[in-house]
N, C-alpha and C positions, 0 to 999 in steps of 0.2 A: 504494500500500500504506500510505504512511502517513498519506493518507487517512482509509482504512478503519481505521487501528489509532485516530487521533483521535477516528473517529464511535463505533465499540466502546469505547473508553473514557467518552467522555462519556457513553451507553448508562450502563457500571456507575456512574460516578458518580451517575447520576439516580435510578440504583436505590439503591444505598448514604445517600443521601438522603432515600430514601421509606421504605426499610424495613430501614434499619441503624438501632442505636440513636441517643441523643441524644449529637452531637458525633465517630460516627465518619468520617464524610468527613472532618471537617476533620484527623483523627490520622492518617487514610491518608494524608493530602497532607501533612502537617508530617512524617512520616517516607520518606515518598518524595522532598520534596522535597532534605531532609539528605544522603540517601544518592545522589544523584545529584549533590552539591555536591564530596562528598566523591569519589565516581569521577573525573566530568571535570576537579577541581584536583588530587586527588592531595590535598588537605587533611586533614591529624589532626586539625586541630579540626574540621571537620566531621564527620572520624568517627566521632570520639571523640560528638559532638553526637548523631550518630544513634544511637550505644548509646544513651546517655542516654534518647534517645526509646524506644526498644524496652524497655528496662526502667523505663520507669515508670510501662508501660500496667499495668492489671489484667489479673491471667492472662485475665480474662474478655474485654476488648477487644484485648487482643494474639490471642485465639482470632480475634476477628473483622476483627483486622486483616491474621493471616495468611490465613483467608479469602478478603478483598478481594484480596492480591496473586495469590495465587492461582491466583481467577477471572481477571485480569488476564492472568496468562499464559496461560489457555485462549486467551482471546479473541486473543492477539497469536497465538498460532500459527496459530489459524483464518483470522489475516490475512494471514501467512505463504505458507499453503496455499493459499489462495485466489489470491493472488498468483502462486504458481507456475503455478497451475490457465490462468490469464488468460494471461500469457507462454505458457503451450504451446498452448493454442487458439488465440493469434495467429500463432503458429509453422505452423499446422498448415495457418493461412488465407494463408499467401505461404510456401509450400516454399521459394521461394530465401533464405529466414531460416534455416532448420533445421540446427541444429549438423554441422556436416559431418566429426565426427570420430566419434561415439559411437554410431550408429545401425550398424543391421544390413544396410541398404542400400548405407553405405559401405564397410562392414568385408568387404564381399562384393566388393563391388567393387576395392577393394585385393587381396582375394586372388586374384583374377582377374588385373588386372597381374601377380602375384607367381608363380602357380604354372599359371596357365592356366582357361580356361572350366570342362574337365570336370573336373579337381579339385576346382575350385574348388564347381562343385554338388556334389560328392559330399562334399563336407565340412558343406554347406549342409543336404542334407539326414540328416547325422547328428548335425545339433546339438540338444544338450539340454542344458535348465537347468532344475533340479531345485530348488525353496526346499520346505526342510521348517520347518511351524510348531511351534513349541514352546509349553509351557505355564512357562516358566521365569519367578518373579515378579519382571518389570522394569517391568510398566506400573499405575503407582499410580492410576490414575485410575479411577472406577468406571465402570460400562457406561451406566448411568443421566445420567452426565456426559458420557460419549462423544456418546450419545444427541440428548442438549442442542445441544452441540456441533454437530454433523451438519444438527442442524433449521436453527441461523444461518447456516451455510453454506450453505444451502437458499435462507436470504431473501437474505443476502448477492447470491446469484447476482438472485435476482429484482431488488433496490435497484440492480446495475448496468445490468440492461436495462431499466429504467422512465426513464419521460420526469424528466429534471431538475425536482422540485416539483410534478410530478402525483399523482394521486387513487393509483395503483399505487405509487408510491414512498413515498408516504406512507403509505401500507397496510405497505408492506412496513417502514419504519421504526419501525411504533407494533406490528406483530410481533414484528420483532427487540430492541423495548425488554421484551418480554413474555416471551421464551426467556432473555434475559440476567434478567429477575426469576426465572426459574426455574431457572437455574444457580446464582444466590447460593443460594434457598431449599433446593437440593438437598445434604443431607450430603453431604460431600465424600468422607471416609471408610466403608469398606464396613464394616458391624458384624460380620459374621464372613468367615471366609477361605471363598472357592469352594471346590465342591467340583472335584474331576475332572470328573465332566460336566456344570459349570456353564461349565469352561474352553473345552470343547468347542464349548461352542453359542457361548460368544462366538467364539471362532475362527471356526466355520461361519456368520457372521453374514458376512464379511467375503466368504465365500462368494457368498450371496448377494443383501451390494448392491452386489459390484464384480467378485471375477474369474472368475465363472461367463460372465457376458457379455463383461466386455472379454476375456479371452485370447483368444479368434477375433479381437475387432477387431484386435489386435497382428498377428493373422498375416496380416490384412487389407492393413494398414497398408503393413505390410513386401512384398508382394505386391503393391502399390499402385506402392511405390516401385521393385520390381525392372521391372517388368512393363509400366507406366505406362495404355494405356488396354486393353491386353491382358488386364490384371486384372478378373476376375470372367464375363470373355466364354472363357475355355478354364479346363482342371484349374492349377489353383496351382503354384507352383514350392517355396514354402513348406511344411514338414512343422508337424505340429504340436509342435513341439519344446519346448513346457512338460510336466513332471510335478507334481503338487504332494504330498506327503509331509505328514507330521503325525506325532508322537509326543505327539499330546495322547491322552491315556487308554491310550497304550502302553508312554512312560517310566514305569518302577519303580523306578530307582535312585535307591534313600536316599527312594520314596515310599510311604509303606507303604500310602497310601488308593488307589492303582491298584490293581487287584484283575484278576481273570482277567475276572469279570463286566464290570466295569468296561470293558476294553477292547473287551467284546463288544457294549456299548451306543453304543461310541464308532464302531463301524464301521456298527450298525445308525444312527445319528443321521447320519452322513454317507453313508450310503446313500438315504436319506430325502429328504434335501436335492437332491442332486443326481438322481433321479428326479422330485422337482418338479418342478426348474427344466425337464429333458428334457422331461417332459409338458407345460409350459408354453412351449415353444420351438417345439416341433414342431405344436403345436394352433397358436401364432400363425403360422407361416409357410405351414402347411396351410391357414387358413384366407384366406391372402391368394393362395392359388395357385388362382384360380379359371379358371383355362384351357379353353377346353369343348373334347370331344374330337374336333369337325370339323380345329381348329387345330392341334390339339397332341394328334395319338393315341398312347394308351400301349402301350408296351410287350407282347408276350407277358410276359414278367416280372411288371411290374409289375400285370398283368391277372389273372394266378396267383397272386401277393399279395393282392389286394381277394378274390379268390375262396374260397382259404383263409381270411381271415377270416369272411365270412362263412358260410362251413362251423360256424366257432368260434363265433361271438358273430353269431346270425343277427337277434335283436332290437336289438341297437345297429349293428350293420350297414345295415339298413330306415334308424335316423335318420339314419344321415350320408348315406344314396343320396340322402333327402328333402331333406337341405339341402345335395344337392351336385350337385343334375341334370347328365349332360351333362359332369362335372368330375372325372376319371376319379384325376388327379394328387393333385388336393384329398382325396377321399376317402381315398384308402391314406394319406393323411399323415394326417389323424383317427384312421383307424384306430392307425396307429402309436403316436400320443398316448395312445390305449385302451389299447395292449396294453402301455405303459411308466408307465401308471396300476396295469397291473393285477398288471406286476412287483413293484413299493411294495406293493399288497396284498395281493400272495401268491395271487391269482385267476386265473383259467382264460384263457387264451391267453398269458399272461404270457413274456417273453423269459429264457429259458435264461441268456442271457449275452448282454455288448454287442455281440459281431462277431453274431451274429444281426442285432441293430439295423442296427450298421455295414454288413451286406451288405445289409439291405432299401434303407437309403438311398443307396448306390449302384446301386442296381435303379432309382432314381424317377430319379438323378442323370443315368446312363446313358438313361434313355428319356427324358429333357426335352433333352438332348441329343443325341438322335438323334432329333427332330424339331425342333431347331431354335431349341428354347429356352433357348441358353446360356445368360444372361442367370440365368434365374432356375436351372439344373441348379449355375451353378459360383459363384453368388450367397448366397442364402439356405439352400440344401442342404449348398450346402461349410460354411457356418458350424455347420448341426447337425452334420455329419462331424467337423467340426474339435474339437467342443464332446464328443463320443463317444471322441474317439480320446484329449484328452486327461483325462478324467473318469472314463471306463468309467461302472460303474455303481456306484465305489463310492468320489468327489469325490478323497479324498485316501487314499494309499498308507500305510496305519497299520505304522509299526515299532516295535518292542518293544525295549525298552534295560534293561538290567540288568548290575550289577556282577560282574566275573572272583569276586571271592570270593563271592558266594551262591552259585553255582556249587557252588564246588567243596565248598561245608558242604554243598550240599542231595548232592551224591554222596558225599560222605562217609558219609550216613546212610546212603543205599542203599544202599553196599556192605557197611557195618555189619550190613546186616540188621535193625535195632532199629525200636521203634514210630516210625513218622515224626511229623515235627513240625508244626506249621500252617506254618509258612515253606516248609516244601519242599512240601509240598500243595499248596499255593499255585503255586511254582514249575514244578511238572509242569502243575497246570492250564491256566496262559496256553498250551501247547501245543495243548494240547486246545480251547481257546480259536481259536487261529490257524487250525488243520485248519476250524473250523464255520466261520468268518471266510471261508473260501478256498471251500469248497464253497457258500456263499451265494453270495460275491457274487465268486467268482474268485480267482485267484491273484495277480493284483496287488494287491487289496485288504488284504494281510497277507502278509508273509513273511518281512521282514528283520529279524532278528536280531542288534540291536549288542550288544557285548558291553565295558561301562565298564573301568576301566583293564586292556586286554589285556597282558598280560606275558607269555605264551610260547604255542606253537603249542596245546598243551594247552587254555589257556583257550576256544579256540575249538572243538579237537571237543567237547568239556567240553557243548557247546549239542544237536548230534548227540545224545550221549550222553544227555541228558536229554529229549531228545524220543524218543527209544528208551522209556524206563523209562515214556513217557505215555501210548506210543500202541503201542508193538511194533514191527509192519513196517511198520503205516498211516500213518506221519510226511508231515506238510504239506509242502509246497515251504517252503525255509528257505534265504536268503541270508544267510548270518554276517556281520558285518562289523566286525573290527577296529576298536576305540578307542585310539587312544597316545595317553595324555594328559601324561603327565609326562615330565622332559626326558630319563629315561634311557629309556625306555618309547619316544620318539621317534627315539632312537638304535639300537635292538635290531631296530625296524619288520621293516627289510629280510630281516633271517636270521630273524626269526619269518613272514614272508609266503613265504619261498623257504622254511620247513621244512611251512606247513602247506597248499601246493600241491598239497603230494604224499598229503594224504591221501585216502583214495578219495572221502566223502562229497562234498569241495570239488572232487575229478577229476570228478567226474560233474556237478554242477554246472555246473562250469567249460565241460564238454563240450555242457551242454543249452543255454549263454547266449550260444555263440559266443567262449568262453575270454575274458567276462570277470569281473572282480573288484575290488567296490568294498573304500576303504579312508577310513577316518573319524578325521581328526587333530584334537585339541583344543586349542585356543586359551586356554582359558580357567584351567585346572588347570598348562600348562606357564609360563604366565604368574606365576601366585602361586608354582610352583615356584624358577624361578631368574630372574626377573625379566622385565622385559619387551620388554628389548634381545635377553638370551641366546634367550629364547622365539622370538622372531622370525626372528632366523638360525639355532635346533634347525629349526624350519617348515621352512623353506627347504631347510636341508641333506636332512631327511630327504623331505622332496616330490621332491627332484632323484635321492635316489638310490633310492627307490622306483619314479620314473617311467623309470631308466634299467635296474632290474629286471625290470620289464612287459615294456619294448621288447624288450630282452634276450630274455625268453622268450614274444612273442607274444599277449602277455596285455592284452585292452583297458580300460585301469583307469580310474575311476574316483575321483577325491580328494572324501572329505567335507566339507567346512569346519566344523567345530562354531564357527563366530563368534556374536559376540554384538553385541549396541547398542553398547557401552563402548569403546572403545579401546581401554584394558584387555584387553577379552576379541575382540581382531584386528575392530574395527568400524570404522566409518569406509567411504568410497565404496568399493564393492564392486568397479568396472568398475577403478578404478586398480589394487587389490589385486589384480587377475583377472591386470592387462599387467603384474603384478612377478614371478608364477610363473615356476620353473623349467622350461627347453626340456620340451615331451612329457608336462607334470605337468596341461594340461588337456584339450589333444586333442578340443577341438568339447564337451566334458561339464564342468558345474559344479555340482557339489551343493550350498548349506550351509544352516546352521540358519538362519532368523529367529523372533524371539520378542519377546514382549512390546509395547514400546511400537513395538519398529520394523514390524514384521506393519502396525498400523493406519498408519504414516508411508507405507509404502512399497504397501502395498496398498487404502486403504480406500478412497480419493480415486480413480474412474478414471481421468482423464487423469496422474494421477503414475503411480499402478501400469504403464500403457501404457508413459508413460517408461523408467521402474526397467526395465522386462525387457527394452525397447529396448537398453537401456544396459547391462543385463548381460548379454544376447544377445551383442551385437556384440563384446564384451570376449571370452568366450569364443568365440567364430568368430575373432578375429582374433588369439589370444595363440598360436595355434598357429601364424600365417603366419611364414616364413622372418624376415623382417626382425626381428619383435617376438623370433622365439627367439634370434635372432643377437646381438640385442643384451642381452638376459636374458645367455645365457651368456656372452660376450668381456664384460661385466661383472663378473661372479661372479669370474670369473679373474684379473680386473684388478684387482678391488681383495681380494682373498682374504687377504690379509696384513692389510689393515684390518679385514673380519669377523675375525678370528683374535682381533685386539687388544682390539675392542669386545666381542667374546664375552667375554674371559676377565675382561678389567677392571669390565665392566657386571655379571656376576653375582658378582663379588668384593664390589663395593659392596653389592649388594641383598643377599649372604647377610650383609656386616656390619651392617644395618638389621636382617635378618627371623630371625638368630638369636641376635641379640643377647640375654643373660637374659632374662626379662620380658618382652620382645617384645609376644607375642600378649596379656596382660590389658593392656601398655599402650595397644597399639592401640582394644581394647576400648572405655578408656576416654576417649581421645579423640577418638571417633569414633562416631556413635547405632548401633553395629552391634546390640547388645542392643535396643534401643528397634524398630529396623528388622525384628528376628524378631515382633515385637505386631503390625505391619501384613495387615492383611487382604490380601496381596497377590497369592499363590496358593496351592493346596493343599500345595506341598511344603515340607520344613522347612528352617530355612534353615542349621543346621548335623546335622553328621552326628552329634555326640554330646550331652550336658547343659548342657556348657562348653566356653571358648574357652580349652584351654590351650598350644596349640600351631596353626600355621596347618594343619596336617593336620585339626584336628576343623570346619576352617570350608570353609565351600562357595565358591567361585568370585565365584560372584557378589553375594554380599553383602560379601563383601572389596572388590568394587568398587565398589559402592552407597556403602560406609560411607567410601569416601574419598573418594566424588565428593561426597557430601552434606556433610564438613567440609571443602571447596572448596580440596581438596588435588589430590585426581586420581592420587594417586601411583601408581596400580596403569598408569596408560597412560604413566609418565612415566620411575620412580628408573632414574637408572644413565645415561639416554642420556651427559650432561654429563659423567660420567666417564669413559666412554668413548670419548666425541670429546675430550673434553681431555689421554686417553690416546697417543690417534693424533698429535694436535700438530699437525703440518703441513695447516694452513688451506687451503692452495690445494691438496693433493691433497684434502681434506673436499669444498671446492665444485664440484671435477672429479665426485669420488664422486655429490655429491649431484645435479649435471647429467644425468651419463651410467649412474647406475646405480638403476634403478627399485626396488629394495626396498630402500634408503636413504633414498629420494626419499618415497616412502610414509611409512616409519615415520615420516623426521623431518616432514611435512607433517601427520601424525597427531597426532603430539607437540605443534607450533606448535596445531592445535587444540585438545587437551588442557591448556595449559599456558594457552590465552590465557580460558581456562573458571576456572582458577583465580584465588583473591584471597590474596595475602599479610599481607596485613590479619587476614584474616577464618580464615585457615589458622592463625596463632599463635595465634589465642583457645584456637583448638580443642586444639593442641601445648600450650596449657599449662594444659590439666585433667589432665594425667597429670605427677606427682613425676618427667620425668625430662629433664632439661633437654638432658643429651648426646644422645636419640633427638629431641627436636625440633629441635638448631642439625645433626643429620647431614643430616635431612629437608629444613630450610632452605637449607642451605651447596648440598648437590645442585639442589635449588629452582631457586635462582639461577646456578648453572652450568649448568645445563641452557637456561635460557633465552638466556642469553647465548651459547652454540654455536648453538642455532635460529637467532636470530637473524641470526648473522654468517655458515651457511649461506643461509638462505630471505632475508637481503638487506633495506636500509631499516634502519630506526632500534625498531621494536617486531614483536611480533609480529603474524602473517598481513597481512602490508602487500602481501604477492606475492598476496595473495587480499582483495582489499579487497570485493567484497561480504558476505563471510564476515564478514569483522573487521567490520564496521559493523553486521553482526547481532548479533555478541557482544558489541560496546558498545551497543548500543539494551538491553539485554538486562540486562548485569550488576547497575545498580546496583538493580535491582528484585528481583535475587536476594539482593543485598545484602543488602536490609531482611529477607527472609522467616531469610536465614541469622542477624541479628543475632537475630532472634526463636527461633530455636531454638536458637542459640548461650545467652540466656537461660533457657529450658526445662532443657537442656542440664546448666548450670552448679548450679540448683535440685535436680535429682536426683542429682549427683554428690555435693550437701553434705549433703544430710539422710536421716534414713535413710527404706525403704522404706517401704511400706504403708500410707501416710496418703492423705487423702482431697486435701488439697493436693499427692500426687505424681499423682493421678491426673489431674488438672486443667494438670498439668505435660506430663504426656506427653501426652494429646491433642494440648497447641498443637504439641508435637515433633513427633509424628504431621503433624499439619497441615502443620507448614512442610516435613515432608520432602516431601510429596505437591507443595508446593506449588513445592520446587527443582526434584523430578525435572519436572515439567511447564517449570519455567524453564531448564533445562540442554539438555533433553529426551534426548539418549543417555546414559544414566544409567546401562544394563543390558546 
């Protein structure tokens, strides 16, 4: 890898060389080389030397110097990724390397030891993990960039398998010097923000050039691994246990450019997509099953299938006989391809719905197998089955999210009886919306109903209620689902889900889905609420006594995770955070959000995506086994005097930070969060009101943005330090931190959060704002905090218990260094002079730049 990261950089330097202006190489490298003088001594005067450099550029070459860094961390991620890429295709080429704890193979086989064979499959086959994409703006990079991006990784791969100094490798090195000329040349920044179905199609992009194909290979894999040569010669033991979900074009809350239409384009765009690829799956696997029918006779079945079509579609039926003499299997699979062509166009023979599909290709499945030709019935067929069962016809599950309060303005009016207003028109619309949505292309394709800060049982029929006034008695199929975001809102959970069980709409529901019922907790909002300690054990408490509510009454529930990239907003390895849940809080099911920059980290790449669900597969299959609950809960218990203390002491601290006078404009201003709303980043706003006068008018996640980009971090960090220095007793901490997994987590969170941080570079930013007692609280916490991490996680600095980790984030820092001095610059320039001159304008772009250019160096920003 570092390698690759030296050939990639020599790459931009030749280019910075050729078509940077006169003398910027050599200012990249006089300020690169400063700031990484000044990381690995620890030097003020080198520091101090690197400001110097950052502000003596012209705004004009500091633009281009932010630029260079940049690009620079595109290209080390790419080297990253690739990296990763390399390690799991070596992994995959000697099994007996393959991590033997995080896979779905073992987590199976564990519970096999633990609770016996046949439970053991019947857990197997009711596991589901569920990632819903969001359009939440975390990923600063343009698509055009990404794009770039993509292509060197492209050569990258080529440069490893060409011969050492041959005609190929050299091909592939005067290309790759060719994409890195065209990632400098490419604006970096987007000139205006996307729209809603601009987000869409990037998301559906991801579709497909990655988990359209790979999620069958995962079930493959895993099948592979249970099965060994038994795999693909009989039916799977594997279900297809992906769903994938989406609120891109179905979130409204606080967006006011989602529209009813809106959502309606967003299911026909993903409807679209995923009938291609179907049409393009089943044409290629059709077209390689050329079996003649002496060998391999079909079916009655499948012989009443070719027949019927040709009844249908008698002129395209003539070409496929002609190009499929004799080949009775091939055929009906063309055809198939026809009629899921003709679904996408709305033309004659077209399939009703996917189980139509899904039962044809059990027809071919069933007669290739019953003549003999397992091989190809439980082969290539299973992967269409698998690729139907878990896509339908309509790629991702579109859900509709909107606030408790429009709610209840838009019934207010109704019941008023007065002229309605566009807002509530609006409102009733998306119902009306959803109904067309479900009769197109199914009931799974639309139906869930989140409903933003839920506060009493009311908010939820409140949804009932408004699809009533839209539609009469013809109301959609509608799964409501609960948001607690906030920490009292997290606490109430239980007595509001046990008051609105009982109402009929949610009985019948309830009754249709096999009594169950999802429930969607937010991370992100309970976080900025009372900090990020208390946040963490609200989760906790309330997952545990929700999921002992379910049990209680029969009911098979569901937890949503609203997480995010950031820390901040409960991010970080998702498989560790799966094994810290509360006994019964995930039961074989994991929903949560990803969004942003994480969607392309964790999906974009297929051998990572394969990983990722690997890993989060077996997390949730295994967090349900005896052992993993047994020690979840005789923990909780054990140390419940410690939560208590941390609770109380950790959000004491943060409410003396975050309600402090002035608070929110000083945050403002030591921190680009103003600068951060200018960014083209996505169509939603990034606070809910004009001003930041209070933390209630600010969104979630630009609260986190704006403290990771002044290389503070505080939103994943204030309070832990107080909290364990509340507790006191060091050896019952490191007992804690051994034996009890959501301690283990947060503070393993933190050490990565804290070690992303610069104290250097964090006081610049503290003292742009008149207020010296909120930056020595921030500090003093700062430095407690770490110094607990520490003497928990062990060693002399932080993640030394994780040293590949740590050696990423020092290869790493002092390059974020430079880009943060440069916007620390920027920065300082707009705070002093007043607005609207044409030198702020010139100001904020390079701020603009450099922020695009940390979030890309940090990379979980969002």
């Amino acid at each position: 890898m570092r390698a690759d990261v030296r050939m990639l950089g020599a790459l931009l330097g030749q280019v910075l060389r050729e078509c940077g202006s006169a003398g910027l190489f050599e200012d990249v490298e006089r300020l690169r080389l400063a700031t990484i003088q000044a990381y690995e001594h620890e030097s003020v005067y080198a520091f101090e030397r690197a400001s110097e450099i950052a502000d003596s550029f012209t705004v004009e070459r500091a633009d281009e110097v932010a630029r260079a860094f940049t690009c620079y961390f595109h290209l080390v991620n790419l080297a990253e990724e690739h990296q990763r890429v390399r390690i799991l295709r070596e992994r995959a080429g000697h099994p007996g390397r393959e991590d033997a704890v995080d896979t779905v193979a073992t987590a199976y086989a564990q519970l096999r030891r633990e609770i016996g064979d046949e439970e053991a499959t019947r857990r197997l086959k009711d596991l589901r993990f569920h990632p819903v994409f969001t359009a939440h703006p975390t990923e600063a990079r343009r698509r055009a960039v990404s794009a770039s991006i993509r292509r060197l990784s492209e050569l990258l791969t080529q440069h490893d398998g060409a011969s050492d100094g041959g005609a190929e490798q050299h091909r592939a090195h005067r290309r790759m010097l060719e994409e890195v000329d065209t990632l400098w040349r490419t604006a970096p920044l987007r000139a205006q923000k996307p729209s809603p179905t601009d987000e869409v199609r990037t998301v559906m992009s991801v579709f497909d050039e990655t988990l359209f194909t790979t999620v069958p290979h995962v079930y493959r894999r895993i099948d592979d691994a249970l099965r060994g040569e038994d795999s693909g010669a009989s039916a799977p033991v594997v279900p297809a246990f992906v769903r994938v979900g989406s609120w891109v074009g179905g979130d409204r809350d606080g967006n006011p450019f989602v529209t009813a239409s809106v959502t309606r384009e967003a299911a026909q765009i993903a409807s679209d997509h995923v009938l291609r690829g179907l049409e393009r799956a089943i044409e290629r696997i059709g077209r390689g099953l050329t079996l003649d029918a002496e060998g391999t006779p079909p079916s009655t079945a499948v012989v009443a299938l070719w027949e019927a079509f040709v009844d249908t579609d008698e002129a395209t039926a003539a070409d496929i006989a002609a190009r499929s003499p004799e080949e009775p299997h091939r055929r009906v699979l063309l055809a198939f391809a026809n009629r899921v062509a003709q679904t996408r166009l709305g033309g004659p023979g077209a399939y009703n719905d996917p189980e139509h599909l899904l039962a044809d290709l059990r027809a071919v499945q069933d007669s290739l197998a019953a003549s003999g030709a397992n091989r190809h019935a439980f082969g290539g067929i299973q992967h269409l089955i698998w690729q139907v069962e878990t896509y339908g016809f309509h790629l991702t599950e579109l859900e509709v999210r909107q606030h408790s309060q429009v709610h209840r303005e838009a019934l207010a009016e109704l019941d008023a009886g007065a002229e309605l207003s566009e807002k509530t028109l609006e409102v009733l619309e998306v119902f009306r919306a959803i109904a067309d949505i479900q009769r197109t292309y199914g009931p799974r394709a639309a139906g869930r109903y989140v409903v933003s800060f839920t506060q009493s049982a009311e908010d939820l029929a409140n949804v009932h209620r408004l699809a009533r006034h839209a539609l009469g008695d013809d109301v959609p199929v509608l799964d409501v689902v609960p948001l607690f975001e906030t920490f009292a809102d997290l606490q109430a959970a239980p007595e509001i889900l046990a008051e609105v069980v009982d109402y009929p709409e949610f009985r019948a529901r309830m009754a249709a889905t096999g009594n169950r019922l999802e429930v969607m907790l937010g991370y992100s909002d309970s976080s900025k609420d009372v900090g990020p300690v208390a946040a963490n054990l609200a989760l906790y408490e309330a997952q545990a006594k929700i999921a002992l509510w379910a049990k209680d009454a029969g009911i098979a529930l569901t937890l949503f995770h609203g997480r995010g990239g950031a820390l901040g907003r409960g991010g970080g390895p998702a498989n560790s955070a799966i094994l810290a849940q509360p006994p019964h809080s995930v039961d074989g099911r994991f929903k949560l959000t990803e969004q942003g920059e994480t969607i392309f980290a964790r999906y974009g790449e297929p051998a990572i995506a394969m990983r990722h669900i690997d890993q989060v597969a077996a997390a949730t299959l295994l967090a349900s086994s005896p052992g993993v609950e047994q020690r979840t809960s005789s923990a909780a218990t054990r140390f419940a005097e410690v939560a208590r203390v941390m609770d109380a002491t950790s959000r004491e601290k943060f409410f003396t930070l975050v309600k402090a006078e002035g608070f929110a404009p000083w945050f403002a201003t030591v921190t680009p969060l103003e600068e951060i709303g200018l960014l083209a980043l996505g169509s939603r706003p990034a606070r809910r009101g004009l001003s930041v006068e209070s933390l209630e008018d600010l969104r979630a996640i630009p609260w986190v943005f704006a403290w990771t980009q002044a290389r503070i971090n505080l939103a994943g960090w204030f309070g832990l330090g107080t909290a364990l220095e509340s507790v006191g007793d060091e050896a019952l901490l490191k007992d804690a931190y051994r034996d009890w997994p959501l301690l283990q987590t947060m503070v393993d969170n933190v050490a990565m959060s804290l070690a992303k941080t610069d104290e250097r570079i964090a006081r610049r930013y503290l003292a742009l704002g008149d207020r010296d007692d909120l930056a020595q609280l921030v500090l003093d916490e700062l430095t407690l905090t770490k110094e607990w991490v520490i003497r928990l996680t062990g060693g002399s600095g932080l993640l030394e218990n994780k040293p590949i980790l740590q050696r990423a984030v020092a290869l790493r820092s002092p390059y974020v260094d430079a880009l943060s001095l440069l916007q620390l610059r920027a920065l300082r320039e707009l705070r002093s002079t007043a607005s609207g001159s044409g030198a702020d304008d010139e100001q904020r772009r390079l701020l603009l730049l450099s922020v695009s250019g940390v979030a890309a160096g940090l990379q979980n920003t969002g």
